[in-house]
C-alpha positions as CSV (number, residue, x, y, z in Angstrom):
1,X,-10.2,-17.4,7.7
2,X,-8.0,-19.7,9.1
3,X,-4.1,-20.3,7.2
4,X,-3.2,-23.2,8.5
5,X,-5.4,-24.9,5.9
6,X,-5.3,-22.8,3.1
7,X,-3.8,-23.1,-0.1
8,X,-1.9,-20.4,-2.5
9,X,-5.0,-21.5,-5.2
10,X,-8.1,-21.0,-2.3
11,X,-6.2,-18.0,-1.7
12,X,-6.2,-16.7,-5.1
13,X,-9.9,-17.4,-5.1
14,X,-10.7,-15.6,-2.3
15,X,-8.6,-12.6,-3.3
16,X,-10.2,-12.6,-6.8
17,X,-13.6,-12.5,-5.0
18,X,-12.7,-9.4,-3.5
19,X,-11.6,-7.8,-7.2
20,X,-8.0,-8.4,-6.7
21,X,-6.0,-10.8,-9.5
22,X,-3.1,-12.3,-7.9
23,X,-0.8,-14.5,-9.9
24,X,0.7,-17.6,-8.1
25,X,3.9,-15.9,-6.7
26,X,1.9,-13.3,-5.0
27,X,-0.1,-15.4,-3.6
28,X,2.3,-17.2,-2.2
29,X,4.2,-15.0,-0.6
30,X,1.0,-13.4,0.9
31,X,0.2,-17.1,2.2
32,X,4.1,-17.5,3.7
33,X,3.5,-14.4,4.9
34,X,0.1,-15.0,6.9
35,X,0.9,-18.8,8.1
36,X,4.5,-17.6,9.4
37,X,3.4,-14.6,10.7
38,X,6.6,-12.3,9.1
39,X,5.9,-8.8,7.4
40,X,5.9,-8.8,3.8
41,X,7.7,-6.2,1.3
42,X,6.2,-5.5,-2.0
43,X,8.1,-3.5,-4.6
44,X,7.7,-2.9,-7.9
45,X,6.6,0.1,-10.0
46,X,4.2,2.7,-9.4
47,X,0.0,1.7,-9.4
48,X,0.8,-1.8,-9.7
49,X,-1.2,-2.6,-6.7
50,X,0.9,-3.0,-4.1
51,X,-1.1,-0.6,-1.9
52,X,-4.6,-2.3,-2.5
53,X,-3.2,-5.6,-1.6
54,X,-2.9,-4.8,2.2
55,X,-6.4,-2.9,1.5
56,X,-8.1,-6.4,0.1
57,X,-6.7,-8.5,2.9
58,X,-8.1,-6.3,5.2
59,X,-11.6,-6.7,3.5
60,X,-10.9,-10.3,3.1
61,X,-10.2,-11.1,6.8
62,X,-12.4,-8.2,8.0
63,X,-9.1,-6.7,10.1
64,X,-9.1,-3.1,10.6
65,X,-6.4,-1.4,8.2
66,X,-4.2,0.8,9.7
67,X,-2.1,2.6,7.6
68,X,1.1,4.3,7.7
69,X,2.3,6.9,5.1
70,X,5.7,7.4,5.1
71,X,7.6,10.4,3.4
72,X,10.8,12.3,3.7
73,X,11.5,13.6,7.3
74,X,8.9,11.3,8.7
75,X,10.2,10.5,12.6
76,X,9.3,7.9,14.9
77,X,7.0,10.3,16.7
78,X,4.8,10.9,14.3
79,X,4.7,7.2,13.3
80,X,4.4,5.8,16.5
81,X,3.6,8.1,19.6
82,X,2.9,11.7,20.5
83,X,2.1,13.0,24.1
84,X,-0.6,15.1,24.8
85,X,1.2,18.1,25.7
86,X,-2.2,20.2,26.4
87,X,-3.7,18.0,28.2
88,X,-0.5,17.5,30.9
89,X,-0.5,21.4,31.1
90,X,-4.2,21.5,32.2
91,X,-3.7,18.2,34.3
92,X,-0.5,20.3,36.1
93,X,-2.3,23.4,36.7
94,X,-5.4,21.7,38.2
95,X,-3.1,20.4,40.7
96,X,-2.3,23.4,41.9
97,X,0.9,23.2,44.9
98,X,1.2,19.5,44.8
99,X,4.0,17.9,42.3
100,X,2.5,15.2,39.8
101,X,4.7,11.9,39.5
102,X,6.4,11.1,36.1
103,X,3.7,8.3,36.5
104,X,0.8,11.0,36.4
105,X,2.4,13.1,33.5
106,X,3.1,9.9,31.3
107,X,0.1,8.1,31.8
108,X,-1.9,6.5,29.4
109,X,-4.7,9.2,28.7
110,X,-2.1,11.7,27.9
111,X,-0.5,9.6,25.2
112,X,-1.9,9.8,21.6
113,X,-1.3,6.2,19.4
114,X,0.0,6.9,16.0
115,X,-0.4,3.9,13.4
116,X,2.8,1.8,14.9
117,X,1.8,1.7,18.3
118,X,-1.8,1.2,17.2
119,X,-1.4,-1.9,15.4
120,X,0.7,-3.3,18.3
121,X,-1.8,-3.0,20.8
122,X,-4.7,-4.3,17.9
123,X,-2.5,-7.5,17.8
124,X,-3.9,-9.9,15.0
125,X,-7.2,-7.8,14.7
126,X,-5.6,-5.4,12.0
127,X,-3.4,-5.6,9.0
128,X,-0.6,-2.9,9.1
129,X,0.4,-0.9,6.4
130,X,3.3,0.2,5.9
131,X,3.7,2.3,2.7
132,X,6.0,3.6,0.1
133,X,8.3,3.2,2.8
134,X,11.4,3.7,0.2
135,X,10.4,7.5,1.1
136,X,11.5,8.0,4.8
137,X,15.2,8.1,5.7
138,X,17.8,5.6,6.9
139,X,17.1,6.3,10.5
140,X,13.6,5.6,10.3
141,X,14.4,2.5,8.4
142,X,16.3,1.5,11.3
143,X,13.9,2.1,13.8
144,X,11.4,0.0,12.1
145,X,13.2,-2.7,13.0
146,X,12.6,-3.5,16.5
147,X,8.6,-3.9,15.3
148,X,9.4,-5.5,12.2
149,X,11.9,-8.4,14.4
150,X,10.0,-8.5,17.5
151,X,6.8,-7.0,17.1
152,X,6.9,-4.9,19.9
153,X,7.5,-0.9,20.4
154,X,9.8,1.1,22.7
155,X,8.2,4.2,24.3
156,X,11.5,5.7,26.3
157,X,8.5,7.4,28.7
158,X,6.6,3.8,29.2
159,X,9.0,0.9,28.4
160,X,8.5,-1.5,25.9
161,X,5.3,-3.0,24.5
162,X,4.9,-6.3,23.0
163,X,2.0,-7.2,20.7
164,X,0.2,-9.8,22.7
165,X,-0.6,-11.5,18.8
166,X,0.4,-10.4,15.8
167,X,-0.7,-7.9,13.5
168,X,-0.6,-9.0,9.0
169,X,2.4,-6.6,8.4
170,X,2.5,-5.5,5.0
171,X,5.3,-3.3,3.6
172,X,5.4,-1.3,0.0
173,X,8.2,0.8,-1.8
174,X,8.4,2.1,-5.2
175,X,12.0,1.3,-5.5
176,X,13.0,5.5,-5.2
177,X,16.0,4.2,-3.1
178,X,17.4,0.8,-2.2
179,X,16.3,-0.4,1.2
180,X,18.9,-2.0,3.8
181,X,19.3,-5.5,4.1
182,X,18.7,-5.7,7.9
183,X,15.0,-4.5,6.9
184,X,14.9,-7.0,4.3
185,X,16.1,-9.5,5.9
186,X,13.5,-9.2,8.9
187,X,10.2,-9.7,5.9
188,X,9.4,-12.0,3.2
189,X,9.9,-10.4,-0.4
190,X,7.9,-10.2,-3.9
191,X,8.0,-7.9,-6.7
192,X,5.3,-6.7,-8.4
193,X,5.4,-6.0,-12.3
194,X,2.8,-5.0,-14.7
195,X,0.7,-7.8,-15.2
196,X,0.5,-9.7,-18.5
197,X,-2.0,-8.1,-20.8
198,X,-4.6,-11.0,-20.2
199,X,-4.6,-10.7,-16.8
200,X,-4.4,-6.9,-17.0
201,X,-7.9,-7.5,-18.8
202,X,-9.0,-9.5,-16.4
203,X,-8.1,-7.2,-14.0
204,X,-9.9,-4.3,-15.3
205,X,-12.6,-6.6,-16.3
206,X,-13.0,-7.1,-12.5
207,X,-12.7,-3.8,-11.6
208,X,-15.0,-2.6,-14.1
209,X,-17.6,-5.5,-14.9
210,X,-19.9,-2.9,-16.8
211,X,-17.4,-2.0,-19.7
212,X,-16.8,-4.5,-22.4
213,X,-14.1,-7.1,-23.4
214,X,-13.7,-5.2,-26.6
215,X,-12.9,-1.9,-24.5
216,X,-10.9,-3.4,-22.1
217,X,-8.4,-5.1,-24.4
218,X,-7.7,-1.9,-26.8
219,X,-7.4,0.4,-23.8
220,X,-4.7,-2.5,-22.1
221,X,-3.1,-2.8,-25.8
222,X,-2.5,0.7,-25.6
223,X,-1.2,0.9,-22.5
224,X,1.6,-1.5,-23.1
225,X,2.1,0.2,-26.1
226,X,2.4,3.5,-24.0
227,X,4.8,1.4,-21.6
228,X,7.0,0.5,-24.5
229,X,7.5,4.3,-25.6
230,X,10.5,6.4,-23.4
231,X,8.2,7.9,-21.4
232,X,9.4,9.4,-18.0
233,X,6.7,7.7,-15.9
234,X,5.3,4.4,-17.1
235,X,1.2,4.1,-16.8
236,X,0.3,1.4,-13.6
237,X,-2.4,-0.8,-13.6
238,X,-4.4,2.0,-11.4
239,X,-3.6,4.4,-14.9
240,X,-5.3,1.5,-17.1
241,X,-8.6,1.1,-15.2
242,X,-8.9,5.1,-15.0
243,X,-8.7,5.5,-18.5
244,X,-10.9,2.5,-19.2
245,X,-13.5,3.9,-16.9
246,X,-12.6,7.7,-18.3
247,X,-13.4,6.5,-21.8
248,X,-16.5,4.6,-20.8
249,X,-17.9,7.7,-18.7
250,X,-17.7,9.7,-22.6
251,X,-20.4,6.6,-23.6
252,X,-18.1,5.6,-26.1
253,X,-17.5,1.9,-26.5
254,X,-14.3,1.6,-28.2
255,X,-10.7,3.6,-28.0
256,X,-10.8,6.0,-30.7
257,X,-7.7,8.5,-32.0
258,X,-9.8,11.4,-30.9
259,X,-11.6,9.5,-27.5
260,X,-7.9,8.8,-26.5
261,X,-6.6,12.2,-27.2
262,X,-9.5,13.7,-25.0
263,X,-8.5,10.7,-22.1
264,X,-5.1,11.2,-22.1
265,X,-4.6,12.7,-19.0
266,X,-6.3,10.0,-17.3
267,X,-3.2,7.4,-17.9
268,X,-0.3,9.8,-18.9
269,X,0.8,12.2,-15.7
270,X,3.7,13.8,-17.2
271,X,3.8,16.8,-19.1
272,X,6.3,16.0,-21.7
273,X,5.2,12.2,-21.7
274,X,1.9,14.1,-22.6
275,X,3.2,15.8,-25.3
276,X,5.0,12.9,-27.0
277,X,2.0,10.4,-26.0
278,X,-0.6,12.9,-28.3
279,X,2.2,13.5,-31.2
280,X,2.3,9.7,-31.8
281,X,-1.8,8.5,-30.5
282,X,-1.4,6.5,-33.9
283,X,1.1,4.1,-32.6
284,X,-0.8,4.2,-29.0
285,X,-4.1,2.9,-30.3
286,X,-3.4,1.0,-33.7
């Protein structure tokens, strides 16, 4: 698919094709994003779809995805590079006498790509995911920057690598902590809310084309019910189309005070939240 061309409303198009419902400021910033070729952050609250964004534009433009999970103590070795340290052992001893060259012990067999240095080298043929990058720590924040700026990777062993095109960068936090502006600065920027409740429909609708209209709108009407409650973790738009699909799996067509008591647990993932969700499944479902 060339961007040049394309248009936030052929992209929409496209995107709903593959199940996703973008509204226009999404879209837009995805299409900024590809036709300048800068990374793009999504926040926004948890099971929104931030996440199966960068999964649908890799379907869409059949790229490889390459994914990176970030999370507390992550380090630039395990997102970028590890050496092969077995391997260099077993290359040293079947040299016997003779000394091996930093150039022999560094080579390329002996180093393992992690997702960084993999989507460098795969250029423009993958879409890099970067996610719930709010997790990791300020130091890896800052090392992200050289790829996020330049596109391009320093191995101290190797040198620097450049991508030779560039990869779809695509960026996701939950919001846990505030990021640094120099990261911000280097990508375009959207938030991600909870959809309207028509589009949520349309959302599970798409998701789920075998349950019905009448299904789909009590189970989102209780969700933003469930949303407007103090509840410690708010149901996502992943939550809504689990318990639409949990309720349908129990062959019952419509949300009932007892279906939604037995389906709870496939929208509310909080004990207490639970517990105050089930003493008031009256004002959820009416």
């Amino acid at each position: 698919m060339p961007f040049d061309q394309l248009t936030v409303p052929e992209l929409t198009e496209s995107l709903g094709e593959h199940k996703y419902i973008a509204d226009r400021g999404l879209s837009t910033a995805l299409l900024l994003a590809l036709k300048l070729g800068k990374p793009l952050l999504l926040e926004g609250e948890v099971g929104v779809g931030k996440t199966e964004l960068a999964r649908t534009v890799s379907t869409m433009l059949g790229r490889e995805l390459i994914r990176l999970q970030c999370y507390e103590g992550i380090d630039m070795h395990q997102a970028l590079y590890e050496w092969d340290y077995a391997r260099q052992m077993l290359f040293v001893r079947s040299l016997g006498s003779e000394e091996a060259s930093d150039d022999q012990l560094f080579g390329p067999r002996f180093l393992l790509e992690r997702p960084l240095l993999q989507a460098v080298r795969a250029g423009d043929q993958c879409v890099l995911l970067i996610d719930e990058v709010d997790r990791a720590d300020d130091e890896f924040e800052a090392f992200l920057l050289e790829l996020l700026g330049d596109y391009q990777v320093t191995i101290p062993e190797v040198g620097t690598i450049k991508a030779q095109s560039r990869p779809i960068v695509i960026l996701t936090s939950n919001r846990t902590r505030e990021l640094h502006d120099a990261l911000k600065r280097r990508c375009l920027y959207t938030w991600i809310g909870f959809p309207e409740s028509d589009r949520e429909v349309e959302i599970v609708r798409s998701r789920l084309p075998e349950v019905g209209g009448a299904l789909a709108n009590q189970v989102v009407g209780a969700v933003n019910r469930l949303r407007a409650m103090d509840l410690e973790k708010l149901p996502g738009v992943a939550e809504t189309i689990d318990w639409t699909e949990s309720v349908s799996a129990l062959g019952s067509n419509s949300l009932t005070a007892e279906i939604a008591l037995d389906t709870l647990g496939a929208v509310v993932k909080d004990r207490d939240d639970l517990e105050y969700a089930s003493r008031n499944i009256q004002d959820v479902i009416s």
